[in-house]
N, C-alpha and C positions, 0 to 999 in steps of 0.2 A: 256661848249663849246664842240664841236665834234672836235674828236681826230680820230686819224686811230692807231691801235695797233698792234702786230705783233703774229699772233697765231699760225705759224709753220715755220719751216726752213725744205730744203730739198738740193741736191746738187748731181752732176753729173759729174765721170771724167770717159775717153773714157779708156778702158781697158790696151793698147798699155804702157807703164813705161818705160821711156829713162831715166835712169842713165845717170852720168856725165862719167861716163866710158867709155858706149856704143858711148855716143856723142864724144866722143875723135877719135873715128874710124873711123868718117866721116869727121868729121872737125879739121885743128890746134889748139889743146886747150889741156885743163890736167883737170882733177878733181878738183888739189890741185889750178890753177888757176882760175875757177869759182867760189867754195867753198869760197875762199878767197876774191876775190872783192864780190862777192854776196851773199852767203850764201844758193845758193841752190846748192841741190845735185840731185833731179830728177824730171822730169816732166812728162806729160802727153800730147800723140797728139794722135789726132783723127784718126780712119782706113779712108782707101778707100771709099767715099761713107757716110761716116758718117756725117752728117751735124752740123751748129749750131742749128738748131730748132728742130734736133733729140735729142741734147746734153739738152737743155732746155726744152726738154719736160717730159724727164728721171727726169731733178731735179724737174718742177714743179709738176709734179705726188706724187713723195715723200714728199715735201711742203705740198700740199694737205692732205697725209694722214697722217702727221705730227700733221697739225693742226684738223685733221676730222672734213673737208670740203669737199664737194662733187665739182667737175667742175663745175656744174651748175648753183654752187652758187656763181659760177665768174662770174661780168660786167665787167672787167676791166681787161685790161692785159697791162703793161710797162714793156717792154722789151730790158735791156738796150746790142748792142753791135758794135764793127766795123768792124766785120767779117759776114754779112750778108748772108744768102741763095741765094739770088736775091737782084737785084738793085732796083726791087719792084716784087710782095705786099711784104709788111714790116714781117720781121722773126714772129714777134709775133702772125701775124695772122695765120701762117703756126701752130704752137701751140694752138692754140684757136681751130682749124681745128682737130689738132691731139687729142687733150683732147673730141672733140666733145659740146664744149660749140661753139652757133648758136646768143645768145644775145650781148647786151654790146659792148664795144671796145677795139681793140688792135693794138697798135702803138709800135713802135721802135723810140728808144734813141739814139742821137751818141755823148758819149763824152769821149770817148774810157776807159783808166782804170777811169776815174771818173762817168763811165756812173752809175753804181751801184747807186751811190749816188743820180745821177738827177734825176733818175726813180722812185728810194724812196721818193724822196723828191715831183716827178710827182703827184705821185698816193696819195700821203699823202694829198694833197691840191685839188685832186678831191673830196676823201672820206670826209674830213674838208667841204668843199661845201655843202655835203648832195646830191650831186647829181649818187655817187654811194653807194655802201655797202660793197663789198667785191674785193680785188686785187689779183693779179699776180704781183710779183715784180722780175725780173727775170734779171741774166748777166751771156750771155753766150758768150763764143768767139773760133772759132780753128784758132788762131794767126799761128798755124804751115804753114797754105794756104796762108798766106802774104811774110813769112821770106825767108831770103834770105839765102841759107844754104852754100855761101860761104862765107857769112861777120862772122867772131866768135864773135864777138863783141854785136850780138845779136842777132845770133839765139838760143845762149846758155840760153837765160836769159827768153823766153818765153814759154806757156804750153799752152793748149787745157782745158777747162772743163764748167760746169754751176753750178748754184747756185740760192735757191728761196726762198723767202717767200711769206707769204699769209698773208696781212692785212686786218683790220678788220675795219669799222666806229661803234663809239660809243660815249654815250654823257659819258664828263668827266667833275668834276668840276674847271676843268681851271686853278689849281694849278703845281707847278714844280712838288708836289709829284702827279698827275698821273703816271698812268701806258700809255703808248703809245709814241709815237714822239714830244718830246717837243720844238725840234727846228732844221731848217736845214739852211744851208747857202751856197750858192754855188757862181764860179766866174768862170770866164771866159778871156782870153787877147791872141785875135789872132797873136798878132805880136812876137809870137814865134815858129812858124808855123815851123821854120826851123828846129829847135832843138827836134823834133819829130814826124815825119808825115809819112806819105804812099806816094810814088813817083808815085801812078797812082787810075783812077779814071775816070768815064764815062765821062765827060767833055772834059779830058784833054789831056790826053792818051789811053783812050777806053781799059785799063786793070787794074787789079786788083791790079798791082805796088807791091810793097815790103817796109817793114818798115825799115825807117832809122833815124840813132838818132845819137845825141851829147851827149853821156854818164855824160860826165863831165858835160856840162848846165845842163842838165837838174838833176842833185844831188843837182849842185848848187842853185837851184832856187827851187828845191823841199821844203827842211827843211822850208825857210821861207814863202813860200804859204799856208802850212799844218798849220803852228801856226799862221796868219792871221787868218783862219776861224775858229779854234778851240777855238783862244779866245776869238772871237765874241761867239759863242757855250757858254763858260761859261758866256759871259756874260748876254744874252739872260734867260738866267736859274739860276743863283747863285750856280753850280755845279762849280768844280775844279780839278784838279787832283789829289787830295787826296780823296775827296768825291766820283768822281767815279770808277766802279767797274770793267770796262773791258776798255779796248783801243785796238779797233777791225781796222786796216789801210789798206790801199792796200797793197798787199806781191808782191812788186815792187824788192825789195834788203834790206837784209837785216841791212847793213849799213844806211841806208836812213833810217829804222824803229827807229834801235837803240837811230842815232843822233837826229830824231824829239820828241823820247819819254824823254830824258836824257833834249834838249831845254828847254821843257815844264815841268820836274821835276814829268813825268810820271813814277814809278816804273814799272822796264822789268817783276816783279812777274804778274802786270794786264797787260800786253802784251799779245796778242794772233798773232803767227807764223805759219804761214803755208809755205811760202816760199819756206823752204828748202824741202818741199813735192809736191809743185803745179807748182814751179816757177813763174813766173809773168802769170796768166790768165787773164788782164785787166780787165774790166767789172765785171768778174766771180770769181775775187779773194777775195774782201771781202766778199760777201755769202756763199762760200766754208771755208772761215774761220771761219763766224759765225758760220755753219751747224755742226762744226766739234767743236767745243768748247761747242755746242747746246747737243753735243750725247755722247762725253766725259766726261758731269756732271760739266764744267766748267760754263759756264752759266747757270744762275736759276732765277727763275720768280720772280718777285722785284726788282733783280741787272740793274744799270746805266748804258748802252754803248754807251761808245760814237765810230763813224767811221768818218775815213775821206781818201779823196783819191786825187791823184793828177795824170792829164793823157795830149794826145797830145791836139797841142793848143793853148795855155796853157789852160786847164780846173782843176780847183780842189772845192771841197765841203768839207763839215763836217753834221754830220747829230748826233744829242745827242736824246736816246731813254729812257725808265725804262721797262723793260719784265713784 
């Protein structure tokens, strides 16, 4: 059967490094109070001028020469985010533009931190098709251009960055033990719209709005959406959480990591945290997590990952791979 497989990781965060300290100076909060419910301690937001598709073009670049691939030998770009350049063309093309790839297609995703997922899970079942060869898998976001920096409640908890890989189509023989994407599974249920969403939007409000959440729902409703798909994931494949070898999540809070991998009887040793380094980059957080377990020698070519993420919506996915 045709598999799409993953032949480089790259990632991108904007230079700018807000500690929990520095954000204490602007807004009512403490260190030892975000530290505490969240576990992050610094983030990353975008300069002046610095865009999303400038932030995603940095990681797909490094993607690229990761996997040494040439742009050219991109048809395909998904690019997942909900902080977009323009309300159209779609961010990706802005990238496709920037790279100077002229062929193929690129579209934008929105399923905000689960976007990573759907776009993988996009491109993966173009490639499967045969009807392309090579991708851009990319989540980027500057959530800083949303927040509201007088609510502390959550503008502590968000960051700016990108993250990419470059997939590959090839014929595999159709077993679990390939190498490539062995199964994804995503969901979706609007009628939670309230428990996390953006207050504006060209429709509605004619601005760009500000993000606002139900911290508590949405903890509570996380852990069991995340082992929903995941154990569809094992099922799909006959892997388990003993058998595999990384458990790469959205770095939403650290609490919410902890409690889903402890659920499912995931050991915190194959956990990979970025968290308390990225804070939440929606879209862009598990690729920076990947990239960074990818360059650190934790990830190695044969090992099992599984990822999963949960974002507004309600949207969440799981997506089980082998490098």
């Amino acid at each position: 059967m045709r598999r799409s497989r993953i032949l480089g990781f790259g990632s991108y965060l904007p230079a700018n490094r807000v500690t929990n300290e520095e954000l204490a100076k602007r807004v009512d909060t403490s260190d030892e109070w975000i530290t505490q419910r969240t576990g992050i301690m610094a983030r990353h937001v975008a300069a002046e001028g610095e865009t999303t598709s400038m932030l995603a073009t940095k990681a797909a670049e490094r993607a690229l020469a990761d996997a040494g691939v040439k742009a050219e030998d991109i048809d395909l770009i998904v690019l997942a985010t909900a902080t977009p350049d323009y309300t159209f063309p779609a961010t990706a093309t802005q990238v496709q533009a920037a790279l100077g790839i002229t062929k193929g297609v690129a579209f934008d995703v929105a399923a905000v931190c689960s976007g990573f997922v759907f776009a993988l899970t996009t491109a993966d079942k173009f490639l499967a098709s045969g009807s392309h060869k090579r991708a851009l898998v990319i989540g980027a976001e500057t959530f800083s251009r949303i927040l509201d920096w007088e609510d502390r409640t959550t503008c502590v908890l968000f960051g700016d960055g990108a993250g990419a890989v470059v997939l590959e189509a090839f014929e595999a023989a159709g077993t679990n033990e390939d190498v490539g994407i062995l199964t994804t599974h995503l969901r979706s249920d609007g009628r939670h719209r309230e428990k996390l969403y953006v207050d504006g939007g060209p429709s509605t409000t004619g601005t760009a709005g500000h993000l606002r959440m139900e911290g508590k729902e949405v903890f509570k409703h996380a852990v069991g959406m995340i082992t929903d798909v995941i154990t569809d994931a094992y099922a799909a494949t006959g892997y388990n959480s003993s058998t595999i070898d990384w458990f790469v999540p959205h770095q939403a809070n650290r609490r919410i990591i902890t409690a889903s991998a402890e659920k499912l009887g995931i050991s915190l040793d194959k956990v990979v945290l970025t968290v308390q380094d990225h804070g939440n980059t929606s879209a862009a957080s598990i690729p920076l997590a990947l990239d960074t377990a990818w360059r650190d020698g934790r990830l190695k070519r044969g090992q099992v990952v599984l990822i999963e993420a949960m974002g507004g919506g309600f949207t969440w996915g799981s997506a089980l791979f082998r490098l």
